[in-house]
N, C-alpha and C positions, 0 to 999 in steps of 0.2 A: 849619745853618739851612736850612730848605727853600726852595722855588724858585717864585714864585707867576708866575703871568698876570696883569695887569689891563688893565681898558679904560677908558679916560678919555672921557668922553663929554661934549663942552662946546662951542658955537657961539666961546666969547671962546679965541684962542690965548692969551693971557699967562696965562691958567687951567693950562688941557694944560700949559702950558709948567712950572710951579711944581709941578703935580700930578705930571710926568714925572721932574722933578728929583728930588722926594722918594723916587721908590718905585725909582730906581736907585739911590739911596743903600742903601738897602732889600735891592740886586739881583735885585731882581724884574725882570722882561720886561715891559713896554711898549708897548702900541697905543695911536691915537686914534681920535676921529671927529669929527667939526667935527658931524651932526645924526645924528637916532636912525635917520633910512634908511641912512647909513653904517653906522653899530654895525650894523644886522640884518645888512646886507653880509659886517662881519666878523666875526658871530657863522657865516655859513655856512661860513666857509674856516677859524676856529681856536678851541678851546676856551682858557676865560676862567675863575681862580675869582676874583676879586674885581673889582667894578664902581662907577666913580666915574661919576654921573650927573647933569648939572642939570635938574632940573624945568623952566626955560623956554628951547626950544631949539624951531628947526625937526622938525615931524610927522616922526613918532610924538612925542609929549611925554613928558618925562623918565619919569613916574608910569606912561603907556603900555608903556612900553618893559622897565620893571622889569618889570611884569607877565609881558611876553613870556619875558623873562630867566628867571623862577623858574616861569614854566610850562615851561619846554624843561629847566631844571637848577638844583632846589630847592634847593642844595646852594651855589649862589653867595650869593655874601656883596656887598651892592651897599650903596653910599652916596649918600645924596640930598644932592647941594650946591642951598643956597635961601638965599634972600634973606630978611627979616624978614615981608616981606607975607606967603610961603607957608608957614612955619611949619606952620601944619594940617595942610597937606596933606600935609607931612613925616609929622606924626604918623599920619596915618591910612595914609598907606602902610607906616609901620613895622607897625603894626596886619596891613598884610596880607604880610608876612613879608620887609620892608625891616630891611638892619643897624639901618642908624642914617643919620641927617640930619648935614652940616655947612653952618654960615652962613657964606658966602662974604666978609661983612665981617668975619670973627673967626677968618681961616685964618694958626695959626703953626705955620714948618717945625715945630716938633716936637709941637705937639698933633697935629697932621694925620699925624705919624709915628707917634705913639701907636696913633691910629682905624685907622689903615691896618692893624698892628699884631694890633690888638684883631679889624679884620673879617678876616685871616686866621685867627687862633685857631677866628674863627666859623664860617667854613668847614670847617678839622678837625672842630671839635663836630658841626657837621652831616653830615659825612660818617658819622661815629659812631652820631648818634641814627639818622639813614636807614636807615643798613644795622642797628640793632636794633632801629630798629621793622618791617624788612623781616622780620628771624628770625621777632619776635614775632608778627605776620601770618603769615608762612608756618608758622610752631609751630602758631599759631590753626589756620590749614587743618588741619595731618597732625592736628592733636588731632579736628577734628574728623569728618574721615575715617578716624579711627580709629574714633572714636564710630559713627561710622555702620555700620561693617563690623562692630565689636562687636553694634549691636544686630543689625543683620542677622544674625549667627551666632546672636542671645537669639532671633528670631523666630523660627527654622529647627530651633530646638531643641524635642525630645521632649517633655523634661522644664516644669513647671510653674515659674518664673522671678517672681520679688515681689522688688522692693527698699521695705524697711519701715521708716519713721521711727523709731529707735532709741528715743526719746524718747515715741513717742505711741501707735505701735505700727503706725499709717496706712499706706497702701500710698501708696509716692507716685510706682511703676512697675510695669509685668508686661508680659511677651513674648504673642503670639498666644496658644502655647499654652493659657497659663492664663486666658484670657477662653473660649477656644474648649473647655476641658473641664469648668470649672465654670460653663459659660452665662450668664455677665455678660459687657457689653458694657464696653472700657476706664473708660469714664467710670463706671460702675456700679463697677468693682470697687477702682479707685481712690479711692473715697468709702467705703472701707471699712478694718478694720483687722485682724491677722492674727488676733485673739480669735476674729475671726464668722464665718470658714473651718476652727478645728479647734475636733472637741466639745469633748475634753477643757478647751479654755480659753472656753465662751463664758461668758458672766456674770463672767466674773474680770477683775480691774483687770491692767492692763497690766503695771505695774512689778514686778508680783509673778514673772508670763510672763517677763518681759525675764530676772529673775534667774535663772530656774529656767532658761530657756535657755542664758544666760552661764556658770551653773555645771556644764551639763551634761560627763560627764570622756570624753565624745567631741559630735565635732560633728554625729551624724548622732542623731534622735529618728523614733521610728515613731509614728504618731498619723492619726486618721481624721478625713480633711476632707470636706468639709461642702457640697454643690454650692446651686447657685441652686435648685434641681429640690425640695432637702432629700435626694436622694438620696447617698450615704457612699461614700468607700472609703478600703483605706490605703495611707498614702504614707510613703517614706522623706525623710523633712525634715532636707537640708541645708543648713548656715548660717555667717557668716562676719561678723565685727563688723567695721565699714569707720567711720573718723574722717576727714572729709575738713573741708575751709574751710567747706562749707555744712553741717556739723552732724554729727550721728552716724548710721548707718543701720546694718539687716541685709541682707545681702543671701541671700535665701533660694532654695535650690531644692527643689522637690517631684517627687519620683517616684512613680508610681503602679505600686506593689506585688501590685495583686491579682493578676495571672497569676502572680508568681512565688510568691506564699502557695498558691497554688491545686496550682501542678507540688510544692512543699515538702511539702505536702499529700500530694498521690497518691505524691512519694517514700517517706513516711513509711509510707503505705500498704502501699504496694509492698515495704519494706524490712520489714514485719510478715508477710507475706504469704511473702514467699523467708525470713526466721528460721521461720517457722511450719513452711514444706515441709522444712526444714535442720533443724529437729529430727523431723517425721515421716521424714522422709528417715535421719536417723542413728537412730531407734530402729527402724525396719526392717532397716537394714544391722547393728545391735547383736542383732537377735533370730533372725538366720539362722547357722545352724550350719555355718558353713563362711566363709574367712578372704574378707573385701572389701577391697579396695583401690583406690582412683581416683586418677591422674593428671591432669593440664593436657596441653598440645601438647605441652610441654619437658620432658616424664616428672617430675614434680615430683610428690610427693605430696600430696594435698590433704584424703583422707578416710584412716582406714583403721578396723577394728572390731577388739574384746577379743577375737574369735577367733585373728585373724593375731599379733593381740598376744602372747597367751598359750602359742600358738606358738613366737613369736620369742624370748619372755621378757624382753618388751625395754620400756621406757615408752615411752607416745605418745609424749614431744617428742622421742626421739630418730629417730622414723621419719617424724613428718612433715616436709616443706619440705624430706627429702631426695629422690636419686632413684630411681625405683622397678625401673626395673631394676639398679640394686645392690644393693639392698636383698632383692630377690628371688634373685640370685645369692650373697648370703650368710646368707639365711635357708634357701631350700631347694634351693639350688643347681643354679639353675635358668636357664641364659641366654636374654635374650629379648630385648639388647638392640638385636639386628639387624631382631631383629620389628619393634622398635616404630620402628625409622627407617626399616623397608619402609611402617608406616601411615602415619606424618609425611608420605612422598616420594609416599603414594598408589599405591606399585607395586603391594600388598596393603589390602585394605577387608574380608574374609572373618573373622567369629571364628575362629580357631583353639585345639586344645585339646592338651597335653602333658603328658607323665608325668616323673616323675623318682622316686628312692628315694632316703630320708633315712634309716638306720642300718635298723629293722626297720618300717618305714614308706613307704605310697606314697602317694603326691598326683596328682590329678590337677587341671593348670592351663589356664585356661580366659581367654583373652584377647578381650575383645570392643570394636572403637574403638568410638568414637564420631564421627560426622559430620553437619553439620550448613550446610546448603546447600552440601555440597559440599568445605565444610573444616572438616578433622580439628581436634579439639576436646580430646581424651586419649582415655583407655582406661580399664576397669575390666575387674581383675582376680579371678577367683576360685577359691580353694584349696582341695580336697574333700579328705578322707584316703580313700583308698578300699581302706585295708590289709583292712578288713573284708570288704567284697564280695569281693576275692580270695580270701578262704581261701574265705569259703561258696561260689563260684567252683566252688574245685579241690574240697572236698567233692563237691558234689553231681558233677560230672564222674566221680568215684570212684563213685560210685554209680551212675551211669549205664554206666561201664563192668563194675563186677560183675555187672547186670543182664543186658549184654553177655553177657560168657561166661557163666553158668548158662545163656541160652539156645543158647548152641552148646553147650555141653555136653549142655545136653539130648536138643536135636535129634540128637546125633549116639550116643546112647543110645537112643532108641525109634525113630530110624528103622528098625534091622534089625528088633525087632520089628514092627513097622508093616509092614513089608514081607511080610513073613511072612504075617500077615492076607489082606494082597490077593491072596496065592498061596495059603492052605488057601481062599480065597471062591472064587476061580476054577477048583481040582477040585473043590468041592460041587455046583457050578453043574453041572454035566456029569451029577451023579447025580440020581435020580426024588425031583425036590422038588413040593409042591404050589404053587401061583400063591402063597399067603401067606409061605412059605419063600422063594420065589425072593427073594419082594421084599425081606425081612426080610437076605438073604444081600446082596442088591443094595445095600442102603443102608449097610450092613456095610463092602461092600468100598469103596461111596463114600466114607466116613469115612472109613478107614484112612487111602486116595488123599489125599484133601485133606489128613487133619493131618499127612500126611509131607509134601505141598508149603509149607505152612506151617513148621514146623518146617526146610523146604531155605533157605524166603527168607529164615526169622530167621538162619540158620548166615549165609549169604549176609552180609545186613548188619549183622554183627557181625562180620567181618573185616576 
């Protein structure tokens, strides 16, 4: 059994006295006060849950005093003892949040054990209702500080925000945004319904909308809304059916899509644009006669042409997306894989070109990176046969040196005659020629002179 306070509040002792008696039977605690300045007294030094009080006593008057009582502590449980004449005033204080009234000519121990009883239980209840109507107040707050920071996050938002009467189709909220990009004012767009913002649904009944929304088998719909201006664009509309105590709603949001339609756009473009140069790009590399090949940074193969193919004897899929310095070391055995991590590291940036011989066959390979603000991108590779040029090479070389000896051979056959020449000119000269002779002997022996010197510089450089 729990343990109460009460305070007896009555000018008559043989009152106190009868009231004291019952409520230690009770084991309750027990104060008095002979008038109501008493009680205030020792309402300051000790707390009280239940309060026996008469209406006619020395100031503050019973009915005063209650008042005081349940304005400092709603939660006390007080009793009016009255006589027959105040009856009313009993009721009208209960009226303002008194237990209950007893009539002091109708007090038996155990009625009045009863009441006493009953205004403790009343006490617990109120302790109970207080503190759940305190939650529910303070719930009230957080919900609604919630609300508020909710919308405050709707206002701050990009995107276009309508909560729309399930039922009607009416808008019966929207965030800044969507007042501020379709140019209606709240109240404006409020008085509206989600028909008269997207083309596709104006002139159409609403439930038909509702359905066709509800059934859609995602929740996001692309559709061109409709500004105040009449100017258009599209938005991705998305949507969320909410059933709450006040009815049914959508809550909808709108994005506006047109820069991303616009970049989707110029991708597509763009992605026609690189397939376009990716095939003039491979029938140039398919029409040059000699083997191509392109790597990435990671020497990975990415291109290569029916030259090198046919070559290798090998199908495309097995040489692309491998790597190409292997590839190259087992097609024409040819290492280069230190080249290409001299271009990777940047130590070398220069094409370089190399030979190697493959059974009766020579290549010539030709490595050229690629860089591109600075960093290396891959390489492209290309394979000449150049067995041909070599023979015609050493041909003609063979011919250049035949040419060689015949002319020493020759020289070295007409020089003594030549020589000769310029010794029978030089005794003619001595004998009685006429000035036409001389000259004729003169030009003579010039000749000789000259094509022997000739004939010395050919010998010369042909040794």
């Amino acid at each position: 059994m729990n343990t109460y306070s009460i305070l007896i509040v009555d000018d008559d002792p043989l009152v106190r006295k009868l009231l004291k008696r019952i409520s230690q039977d009770l084991h309750w605690m027990v104060e008095e006060a002979a008038s109501g300045q008493e009680a205030i007294e020792k309402l300051h030094n000790a707390v009280f849950q239940i309060y026996v009080i008469d209406v006619k006593m020395p100031g503050p008057s019973g009915l005063e005093l209650a008042k005081i009582i349940l304005q400092k502590d709603p939660k006390a449980a007080i009793l009016i003892l009255t006589g027959y004449a105040e009856i009313n005033q009993a009721v009208d204080a209960i009226k303002k949040g008194v237990f209950d009234y007893i009539q002091k000519d109708n007090i038996e121990n155990e009625k009045l054990k009863r009441i006493l009883q009953r205004a403790a239980e009343f006490h617990d209840n109120r302790i109970t209702q207080i503190q759940a109507q305190h939650e529910r107040e303070q719930s009230l707050k957080n919900t609604e500080k919630s609300n508020q920071e909710f919308q405050a996050i709707l206002e701050l938002s990009t995107d276009l925000i309508f909560i729309v009467n399930a039922k009607s189709g009416e808008f019966t909220d929207c965030n800044k945004t969507a007042c501020d990009t379709l140019g209606y004012s709240r109240t404006e767009l409020t008085s509206l319904r989600l028909n008269d913002i997207i083309s596709d649904f104006q002139g159409v009944d609403w439930k038909p909308v509702f359905q066709l929304i509800r059934n859609q088998p995602k929740n996001v719909i692309e559709k061109q809304i409709i500004c105040k201006s009449k100017q258009r664009f599209l938005a991705d509309l998305t949507y969320a059916y909410v059933c709450l105590d006040t009815g049914e709603y959508l809550a909808v949001i709108a994005r506006d899509i047109t820069e991303r339609k616009q970049a989707e756009k110029e991708i597509d473009n763009q992605r026609i644009k690189v397939e376009s140069q990716s095939a003039i790009l491979e029938t140039i590399i398919e029409s040059i006669d000699e083997g191509i090949l392109m790597a990435d940074l990671n020497g990975v193969i990415t291109e290569v042409n029916s030259w090198f193919l046919d070559l290798a004897q090998t199908p495309k899929e097995f040489v692309m997306n491998q790597n190409i310095g292997k590839i190259i070391q087992l097609i024409i055995g040819c290492e280069i894989s230190n080249l290409l991590n001299d271009y990777k590291s940047g130590i070398h940036k220069e094409k370089k070109c190399l030979y190697t011989d493959v059974s009766d066959s020579r290549f010539m390979l030709t490595t050229q990176p690629i860089y591109k603000q600075e960093e290396y991108q891959g390489v492209i590779i290309n394979i000449v046969d150049v067995s041909d040029l070599i023979s015609k090479q050493k041909y003609e070389e063979k011919e250049i040196q035949y040419h060689r000896d015949f002319l020493s051979n020759a020289a070295k056959d007409l020089r003594t005659p030549l020589e000769g020449i310029v010794a029978i000119s030089a005794q003619l000269a001595e004998t009685s020629l006429d000035a036409s002779q001389q000259l004729l002997l003169e030009m003579i022996k010039e000749f000789a002179r000259s094509l022997s010197n000739l004939l010395e510089s050919c010998s010369i450089e042909t040794k």
